[in-house]
KEKE-3310 file (N, C-alpha, C; in steps of 0.2 Angstrom, whole numbers, plus 5000, padded with zeros to 4 digits):
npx = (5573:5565:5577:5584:5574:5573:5588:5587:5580:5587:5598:5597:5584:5575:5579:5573:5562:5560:5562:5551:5542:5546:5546:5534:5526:5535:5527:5513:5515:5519:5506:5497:5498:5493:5482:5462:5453:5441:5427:5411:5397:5380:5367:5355:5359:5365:5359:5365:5377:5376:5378:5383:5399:5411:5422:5435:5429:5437:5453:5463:5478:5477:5470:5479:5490:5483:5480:5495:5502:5494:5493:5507:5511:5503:5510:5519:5517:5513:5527:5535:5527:5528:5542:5547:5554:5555:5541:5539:5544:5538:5526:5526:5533:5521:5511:5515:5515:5502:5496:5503:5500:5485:5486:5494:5483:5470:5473:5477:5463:5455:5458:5456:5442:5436:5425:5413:5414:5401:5400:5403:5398:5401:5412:5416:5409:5409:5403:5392:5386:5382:5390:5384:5387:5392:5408:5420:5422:5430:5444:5455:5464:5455:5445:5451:5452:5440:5435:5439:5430:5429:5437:5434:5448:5449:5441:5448:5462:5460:5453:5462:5474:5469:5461:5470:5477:5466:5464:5478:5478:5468:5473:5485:5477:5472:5456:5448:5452:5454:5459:5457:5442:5429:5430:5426:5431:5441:5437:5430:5440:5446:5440:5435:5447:5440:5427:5433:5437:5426:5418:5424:5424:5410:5411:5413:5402:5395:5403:5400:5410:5411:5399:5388:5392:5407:5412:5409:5415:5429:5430:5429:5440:5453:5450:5453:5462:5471:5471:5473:5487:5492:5491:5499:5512:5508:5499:5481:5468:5459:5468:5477:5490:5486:5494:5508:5521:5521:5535:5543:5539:5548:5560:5558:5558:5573:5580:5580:5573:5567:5557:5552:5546:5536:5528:5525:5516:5505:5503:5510:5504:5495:5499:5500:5487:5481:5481:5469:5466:5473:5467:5453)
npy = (5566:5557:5547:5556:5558:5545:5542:5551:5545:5537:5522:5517:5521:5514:5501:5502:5503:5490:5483:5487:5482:5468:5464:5465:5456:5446:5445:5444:5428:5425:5427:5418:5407:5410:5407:5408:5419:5412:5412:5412:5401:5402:5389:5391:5399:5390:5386:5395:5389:5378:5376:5366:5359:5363:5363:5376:5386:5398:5393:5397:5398:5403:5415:5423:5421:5429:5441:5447:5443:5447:5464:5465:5461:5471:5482:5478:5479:5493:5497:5492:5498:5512:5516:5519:5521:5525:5526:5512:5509:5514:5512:5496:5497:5503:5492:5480:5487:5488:5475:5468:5476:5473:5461:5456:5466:5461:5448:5451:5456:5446:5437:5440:5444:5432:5426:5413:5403:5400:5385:5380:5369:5361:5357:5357:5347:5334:5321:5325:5324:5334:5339:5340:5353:5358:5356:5352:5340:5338:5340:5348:5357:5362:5368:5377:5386:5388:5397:5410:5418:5431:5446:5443:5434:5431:5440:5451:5452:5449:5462:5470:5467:5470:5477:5490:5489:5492:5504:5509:5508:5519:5529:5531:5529:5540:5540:5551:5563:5578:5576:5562:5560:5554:5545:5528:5517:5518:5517:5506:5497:5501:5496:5483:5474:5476:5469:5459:5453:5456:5443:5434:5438:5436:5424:5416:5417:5409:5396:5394:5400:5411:5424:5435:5449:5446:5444:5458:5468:5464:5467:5479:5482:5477:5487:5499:5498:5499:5509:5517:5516:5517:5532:5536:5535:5540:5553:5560:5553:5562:5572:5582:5576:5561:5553:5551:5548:5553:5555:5562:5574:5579:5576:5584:5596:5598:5597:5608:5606:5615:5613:5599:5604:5612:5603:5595:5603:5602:5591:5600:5608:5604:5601:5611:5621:5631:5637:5635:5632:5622:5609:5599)
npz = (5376:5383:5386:5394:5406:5412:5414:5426:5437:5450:5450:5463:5466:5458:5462:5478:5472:5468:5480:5487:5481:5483:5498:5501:5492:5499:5512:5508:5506:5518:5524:5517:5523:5534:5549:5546:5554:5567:5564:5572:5569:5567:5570:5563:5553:5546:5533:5523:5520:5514:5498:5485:5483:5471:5455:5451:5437:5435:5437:5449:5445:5433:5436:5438:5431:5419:5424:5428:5415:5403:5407:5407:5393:5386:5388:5382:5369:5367:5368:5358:5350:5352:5355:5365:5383:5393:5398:5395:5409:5418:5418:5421:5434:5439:5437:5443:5457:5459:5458:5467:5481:5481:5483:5495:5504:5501:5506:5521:5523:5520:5532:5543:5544:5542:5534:5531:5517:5502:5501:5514:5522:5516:5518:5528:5533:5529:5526:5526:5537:5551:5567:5585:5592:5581:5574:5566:5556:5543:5530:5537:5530:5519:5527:5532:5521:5517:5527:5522:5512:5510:5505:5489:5483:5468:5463:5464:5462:5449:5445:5447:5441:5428:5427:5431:5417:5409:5412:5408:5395:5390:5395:5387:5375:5376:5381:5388:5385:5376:5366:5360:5365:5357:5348:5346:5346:5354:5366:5368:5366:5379:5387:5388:5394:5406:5406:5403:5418:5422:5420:5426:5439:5442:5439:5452:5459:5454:5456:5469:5476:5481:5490:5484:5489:5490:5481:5474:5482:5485:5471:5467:5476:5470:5458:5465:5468:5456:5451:5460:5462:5446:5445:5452:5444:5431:5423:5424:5420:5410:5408:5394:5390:5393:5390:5390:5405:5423:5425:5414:5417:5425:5421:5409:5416:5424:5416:5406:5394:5383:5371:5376:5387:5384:5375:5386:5393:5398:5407:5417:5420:5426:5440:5443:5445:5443:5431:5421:5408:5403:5405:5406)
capx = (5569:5564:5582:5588:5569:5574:5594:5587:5577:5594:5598:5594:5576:5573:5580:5570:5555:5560:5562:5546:5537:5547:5544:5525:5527:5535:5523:5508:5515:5518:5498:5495:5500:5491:5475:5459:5448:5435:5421:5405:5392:5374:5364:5351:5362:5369:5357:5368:5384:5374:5378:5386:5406:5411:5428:5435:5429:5443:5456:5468:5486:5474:5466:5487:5493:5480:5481:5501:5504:5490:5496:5512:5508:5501:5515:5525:5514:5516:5533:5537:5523:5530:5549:5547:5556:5552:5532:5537:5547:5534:5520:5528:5533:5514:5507:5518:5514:5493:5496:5509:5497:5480:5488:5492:5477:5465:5474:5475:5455:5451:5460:5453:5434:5437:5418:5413:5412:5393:5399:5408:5395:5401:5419:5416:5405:5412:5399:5383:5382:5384:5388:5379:5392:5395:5413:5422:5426:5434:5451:5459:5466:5451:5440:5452:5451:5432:5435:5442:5428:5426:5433:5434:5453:5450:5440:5453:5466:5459:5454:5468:5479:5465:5457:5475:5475:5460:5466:5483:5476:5462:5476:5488:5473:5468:5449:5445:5454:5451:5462:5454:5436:5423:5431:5421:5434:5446:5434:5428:5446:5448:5432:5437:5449:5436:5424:5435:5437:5419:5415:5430:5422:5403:5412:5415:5397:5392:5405:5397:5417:5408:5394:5391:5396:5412:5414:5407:5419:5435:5432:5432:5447:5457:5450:5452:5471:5473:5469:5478:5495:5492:5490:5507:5517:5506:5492:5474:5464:5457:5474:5480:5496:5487:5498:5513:5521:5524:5544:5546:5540:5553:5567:5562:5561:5580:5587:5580:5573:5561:5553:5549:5543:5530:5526:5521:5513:5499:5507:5516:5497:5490:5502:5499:5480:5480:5479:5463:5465:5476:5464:5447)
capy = (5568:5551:5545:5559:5555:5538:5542:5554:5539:5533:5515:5518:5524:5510:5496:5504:5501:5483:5481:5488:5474:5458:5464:5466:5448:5440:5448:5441:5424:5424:5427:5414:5401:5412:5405:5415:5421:5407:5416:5408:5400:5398:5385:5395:5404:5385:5387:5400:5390:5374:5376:5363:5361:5362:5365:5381:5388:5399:5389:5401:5399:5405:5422:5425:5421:5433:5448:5447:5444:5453:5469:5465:5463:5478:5488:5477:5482:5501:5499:5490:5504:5518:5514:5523:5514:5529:5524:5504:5507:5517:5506:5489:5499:5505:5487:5478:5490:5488:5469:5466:5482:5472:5454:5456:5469:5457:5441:5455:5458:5439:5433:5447:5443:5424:5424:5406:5402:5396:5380:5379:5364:5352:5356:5355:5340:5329:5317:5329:5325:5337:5338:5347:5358:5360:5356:5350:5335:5338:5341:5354:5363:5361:5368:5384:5388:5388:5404:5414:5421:5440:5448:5436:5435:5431:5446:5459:5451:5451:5469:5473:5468:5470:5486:5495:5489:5495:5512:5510:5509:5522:5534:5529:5532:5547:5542:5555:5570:5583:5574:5556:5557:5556:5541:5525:5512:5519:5517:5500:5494:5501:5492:5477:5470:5478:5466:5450:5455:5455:5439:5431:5438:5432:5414:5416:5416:5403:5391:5394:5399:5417:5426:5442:5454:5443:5446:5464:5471:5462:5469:5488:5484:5479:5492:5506:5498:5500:5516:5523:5517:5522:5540:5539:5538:5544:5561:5557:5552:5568:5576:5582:5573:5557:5547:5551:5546:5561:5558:5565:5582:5581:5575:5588:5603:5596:5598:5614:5607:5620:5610:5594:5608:5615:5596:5593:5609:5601:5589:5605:5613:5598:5603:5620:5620:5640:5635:5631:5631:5616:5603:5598)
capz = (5382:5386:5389:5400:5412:5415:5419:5432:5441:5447:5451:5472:5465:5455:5467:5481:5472:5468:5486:5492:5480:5485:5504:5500:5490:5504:5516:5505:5506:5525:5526:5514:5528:5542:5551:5547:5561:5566:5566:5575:5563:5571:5568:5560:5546:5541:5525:5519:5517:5512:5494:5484:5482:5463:5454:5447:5430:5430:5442:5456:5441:5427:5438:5441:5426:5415:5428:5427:5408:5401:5407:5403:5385:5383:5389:5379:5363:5367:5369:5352:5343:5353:5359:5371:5390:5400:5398:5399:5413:5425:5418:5423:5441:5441:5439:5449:5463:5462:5459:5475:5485:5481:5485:5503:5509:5500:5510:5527:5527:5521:5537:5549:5540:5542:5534:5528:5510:5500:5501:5519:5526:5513:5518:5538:5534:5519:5524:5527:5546:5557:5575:5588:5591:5573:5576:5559:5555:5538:5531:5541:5525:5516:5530:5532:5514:5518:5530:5517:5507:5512:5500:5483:5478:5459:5460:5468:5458:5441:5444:5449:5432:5421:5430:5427:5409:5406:5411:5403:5387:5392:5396:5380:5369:5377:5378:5392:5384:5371:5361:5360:5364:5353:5345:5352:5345:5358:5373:5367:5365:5385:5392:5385:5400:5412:5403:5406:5424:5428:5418:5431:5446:5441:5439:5458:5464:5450:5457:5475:5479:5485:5490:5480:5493:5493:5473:5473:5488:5480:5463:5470:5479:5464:5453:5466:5469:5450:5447:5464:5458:5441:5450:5456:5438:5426:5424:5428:5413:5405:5405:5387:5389:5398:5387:5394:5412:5425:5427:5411:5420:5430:5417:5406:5420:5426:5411:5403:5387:5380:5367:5382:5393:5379:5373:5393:5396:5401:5412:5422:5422:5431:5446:5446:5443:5443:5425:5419:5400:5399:5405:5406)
cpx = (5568:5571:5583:5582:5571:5580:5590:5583:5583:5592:5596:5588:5573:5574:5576:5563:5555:5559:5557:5543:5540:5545:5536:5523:5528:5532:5516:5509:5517:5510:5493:5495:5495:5484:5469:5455:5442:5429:5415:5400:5385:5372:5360:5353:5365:5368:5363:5375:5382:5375:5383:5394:5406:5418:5428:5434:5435:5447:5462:5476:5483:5474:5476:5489:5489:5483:5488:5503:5499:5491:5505:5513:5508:5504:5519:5522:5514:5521:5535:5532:5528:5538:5550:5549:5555:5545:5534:5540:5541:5529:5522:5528:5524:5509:5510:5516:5505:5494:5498:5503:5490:5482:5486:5486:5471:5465:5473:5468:5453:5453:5458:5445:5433:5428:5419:5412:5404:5396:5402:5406:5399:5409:5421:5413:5404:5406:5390:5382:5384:5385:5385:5381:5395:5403:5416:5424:5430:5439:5452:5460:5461:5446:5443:5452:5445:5432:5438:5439:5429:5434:5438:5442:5455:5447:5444:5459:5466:5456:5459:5473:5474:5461:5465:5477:5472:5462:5474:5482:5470:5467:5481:5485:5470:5461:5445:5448:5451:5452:5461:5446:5433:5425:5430:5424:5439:5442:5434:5433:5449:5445:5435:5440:5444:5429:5424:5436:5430:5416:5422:5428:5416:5405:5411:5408:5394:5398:5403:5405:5416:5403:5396:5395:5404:5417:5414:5414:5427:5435:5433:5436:5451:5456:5451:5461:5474:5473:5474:5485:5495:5492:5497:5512:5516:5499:5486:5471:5461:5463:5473:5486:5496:5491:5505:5516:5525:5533:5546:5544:5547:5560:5567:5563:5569:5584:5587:5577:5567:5554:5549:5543:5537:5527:5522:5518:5508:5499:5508:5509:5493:5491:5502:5493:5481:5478:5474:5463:5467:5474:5457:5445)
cpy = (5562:5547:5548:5558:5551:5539:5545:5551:5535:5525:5512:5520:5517:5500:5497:5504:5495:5480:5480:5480:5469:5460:5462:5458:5442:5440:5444:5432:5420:5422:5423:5409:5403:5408:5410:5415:5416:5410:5411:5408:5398:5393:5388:5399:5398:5385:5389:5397:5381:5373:5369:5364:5360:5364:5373:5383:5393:5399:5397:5404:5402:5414:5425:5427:5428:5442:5448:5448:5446:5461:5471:5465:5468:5482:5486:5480:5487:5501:5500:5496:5512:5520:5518:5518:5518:5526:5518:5503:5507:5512:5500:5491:5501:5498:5482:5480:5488:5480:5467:5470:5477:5465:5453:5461:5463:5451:5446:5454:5450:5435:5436:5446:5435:5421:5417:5407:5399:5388:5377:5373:5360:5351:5354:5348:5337:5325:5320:5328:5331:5337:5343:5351:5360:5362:5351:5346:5335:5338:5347:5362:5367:5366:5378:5387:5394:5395:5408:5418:5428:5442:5443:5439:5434:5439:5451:5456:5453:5458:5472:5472:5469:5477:5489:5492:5492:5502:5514:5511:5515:5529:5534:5530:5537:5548:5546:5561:5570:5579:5568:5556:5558:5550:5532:5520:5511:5517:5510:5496:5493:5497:5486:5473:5472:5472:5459:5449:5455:5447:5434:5433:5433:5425:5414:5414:5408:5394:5389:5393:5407:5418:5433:5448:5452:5448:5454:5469:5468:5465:5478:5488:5483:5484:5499:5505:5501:5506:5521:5523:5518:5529:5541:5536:5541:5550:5557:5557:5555:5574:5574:5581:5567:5550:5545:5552:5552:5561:5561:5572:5584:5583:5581:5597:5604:5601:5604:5614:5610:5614:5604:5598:5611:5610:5595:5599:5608:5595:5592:5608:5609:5598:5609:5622:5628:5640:5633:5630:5627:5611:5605:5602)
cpz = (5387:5391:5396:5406:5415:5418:5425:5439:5444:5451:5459:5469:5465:5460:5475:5481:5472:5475:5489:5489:5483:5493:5504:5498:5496:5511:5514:5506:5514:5529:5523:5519:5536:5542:5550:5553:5561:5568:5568:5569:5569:5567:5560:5554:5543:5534:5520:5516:5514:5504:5492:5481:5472:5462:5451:5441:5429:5438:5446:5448:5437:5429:5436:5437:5419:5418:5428:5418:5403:5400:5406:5395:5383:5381:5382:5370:5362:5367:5360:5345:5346:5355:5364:5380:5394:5401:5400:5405:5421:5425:5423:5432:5445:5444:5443:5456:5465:5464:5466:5483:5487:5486:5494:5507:5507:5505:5518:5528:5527:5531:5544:5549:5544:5539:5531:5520:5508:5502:5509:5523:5524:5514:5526:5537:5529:5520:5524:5533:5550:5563:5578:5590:5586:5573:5570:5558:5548:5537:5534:5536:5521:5520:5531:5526:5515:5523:5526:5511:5505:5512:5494:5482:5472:5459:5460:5463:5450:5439:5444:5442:5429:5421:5428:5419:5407:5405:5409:5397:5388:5390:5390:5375:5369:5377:5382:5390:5377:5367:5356:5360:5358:5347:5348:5352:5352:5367:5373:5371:5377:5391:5392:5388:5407:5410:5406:5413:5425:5428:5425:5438:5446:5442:5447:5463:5459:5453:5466:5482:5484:5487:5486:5484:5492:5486:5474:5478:5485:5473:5465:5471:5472:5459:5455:5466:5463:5448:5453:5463:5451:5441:5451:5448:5433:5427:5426:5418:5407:5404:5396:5386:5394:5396:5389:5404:5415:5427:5421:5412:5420:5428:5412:5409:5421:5419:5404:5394:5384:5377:5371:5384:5388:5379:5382:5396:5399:5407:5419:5425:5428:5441:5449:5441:5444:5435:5422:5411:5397:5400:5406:5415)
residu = (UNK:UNK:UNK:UNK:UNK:UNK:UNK:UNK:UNK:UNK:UNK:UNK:UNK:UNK:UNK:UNK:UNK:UNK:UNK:UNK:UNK:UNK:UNK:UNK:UNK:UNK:UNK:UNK:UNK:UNK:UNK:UNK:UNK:UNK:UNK:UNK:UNK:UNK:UNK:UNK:UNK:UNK:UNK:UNK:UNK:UNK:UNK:UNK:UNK:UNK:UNK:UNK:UNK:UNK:UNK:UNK:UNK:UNK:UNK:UNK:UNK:UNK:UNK:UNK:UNK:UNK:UNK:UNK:UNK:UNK:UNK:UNK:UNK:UNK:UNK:UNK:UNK:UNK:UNK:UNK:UNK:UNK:UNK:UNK:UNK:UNK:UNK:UNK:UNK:UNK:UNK:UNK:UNK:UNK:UNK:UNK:UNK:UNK:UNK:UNK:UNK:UNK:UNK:UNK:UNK:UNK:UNK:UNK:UNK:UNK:UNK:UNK:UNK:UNK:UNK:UNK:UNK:UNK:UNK:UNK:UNK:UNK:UNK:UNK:UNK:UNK:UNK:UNK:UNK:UNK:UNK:UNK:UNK:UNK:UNK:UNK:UNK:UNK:UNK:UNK:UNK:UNK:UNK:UNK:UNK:UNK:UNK:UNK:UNK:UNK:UNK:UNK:UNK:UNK:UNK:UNK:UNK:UNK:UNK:UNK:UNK:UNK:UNK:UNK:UNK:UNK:UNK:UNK:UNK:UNK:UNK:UNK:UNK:UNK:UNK:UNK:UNK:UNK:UNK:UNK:UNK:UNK:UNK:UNK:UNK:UNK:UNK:UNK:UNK:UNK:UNK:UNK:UNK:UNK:UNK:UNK:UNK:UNK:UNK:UNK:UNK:UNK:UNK:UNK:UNK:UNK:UNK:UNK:UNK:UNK:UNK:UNK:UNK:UNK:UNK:UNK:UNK:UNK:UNK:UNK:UNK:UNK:UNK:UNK:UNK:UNK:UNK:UNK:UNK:UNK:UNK:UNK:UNK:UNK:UNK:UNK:UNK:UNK:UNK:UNK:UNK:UNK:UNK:UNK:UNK:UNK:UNK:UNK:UNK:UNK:UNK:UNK:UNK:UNK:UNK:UNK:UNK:UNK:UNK:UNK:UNK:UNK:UNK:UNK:UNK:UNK:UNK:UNK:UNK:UNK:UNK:UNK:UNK:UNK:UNK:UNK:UNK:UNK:UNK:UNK)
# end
């Protein structure tokens, strides 16, 4: 059943998804280089960005590389337990899509926002003087970084791969259905990336690289990214088949296999809600 799912995704489906991500990639990286909006500072509110500069606790390559091979991992742990490549195929296209979906809106609003960063003084005014025009003598680069807080991108990132983790393994273990609850290992196990995603946001106001709003509003955004392409391959969480991915509806309606069509009966129900007795 698995096999004939995947042929029916044919090789135009599948290079049409690749496409949309490298557009979105090379769209993200266009807006890496854009100017952000200079937003007016008063005098009066300088307090607020008067914090001190400090280095990354957890540096720009680190946030990228966890949120990326974290959930790859995963996948690749359920593949190697369940051999199953319909699951690791939809997965991989599921987390590609939040990661690449959150990238660029996160970079759009930051440059649209242009809000200052805690520590924005010491970046405008390396030496602490200011002018009276508070007009920036700093590095150039350095000072546009500093318009870049609103909203945090460790935090929208690191939700973003580790918030769809979270609910990959959530959804794999079944801890929202009949099937799964009431066994707390399973829940634990799912929390667990939502855990190290928060302790990765938190660093963000302690290195004085955000303010909370900055953090708070970036982590929504990656956790709500995760969970809406998660929606577009797989059931919703309290399904009684939220461990399997919805193309093999399709693959085993196509092709007439009884035995599929019973095994995803609560799949098929999820689509035709007239049904109440096959989910929560």
């Amino acid at each position: 059943m698995s096999n004939m799912s995947l042929k029916n995704q044919s090789a135009a489906t599948i290079a049409g998804e690749i496409g949309i991500r490298l557009l979105m990639l090379f769209l993200f990286l266009i807006t890496e280089e854009m100017e952000p909006f200079h937003r007016v500072i008063q005098p009066e509110e300088m307090w607020l960005y008067k914090n001190p500069r400090s280095g990354d606790t957890v540096p720009t390559v680190t946030v990228f590389s966890i949120s990326i091979l974290v959930p790859l991992s995963v996948i690749l742990i359920f593949f190697i337990i369940q051999k199953d490549r319909v699951d690791s195929v939809q997965a991989v296209l599921a987390v590609t899509l939040t990661l690449c979906l959150n990238c660029l809106i996160t970079n759009t609003v930051k440059l649209a926002v242009g809000r200052p960063r805690p520590d924005f003084f010491w970046r405008c005014f390396p030496d602490g003087k200011s002018t009276p025009d508070l007009k920036c003598t700093g590095d150039p680069n350095t000072i546009t970084e500093g318009r870049k807080s609103f909203p945090s991108g460790h935090s929208s990132v690191a939700f973003a791969g580790l918030g769809f983790t979270a609910v990959y393994i959530a959804g794999k273990l079944q801890c929202f259905s009949v099937k799964g609850q009431g066994v707390s290992w399973r829940l634990c196990l799912a929390i667990l990336p939502l855990w190290c995603g928060t302790m990765i946001a938190i660093s963000r106001t302690e290195d004085y690289k955000h303010h909370w709003q900055d953090v708070l509003v970036g982590s929504m955004l990656g956790l709500a990214f995760s969970y809406l392409c998660y929606r577009q391959y797989f059931p919703a969480l309290n399904h009684i088949n939220s461990d399997k991915p919805l193309i093999a509806v399709k693959g085993a309606m196509e092709n007439g296999d009884n035995t599929a069509m019973q095994e995803l009966t609560g799949i098929v129900s999820e689509r035709a809600p007239s049904d109440n007795t096959k989910y929560l």
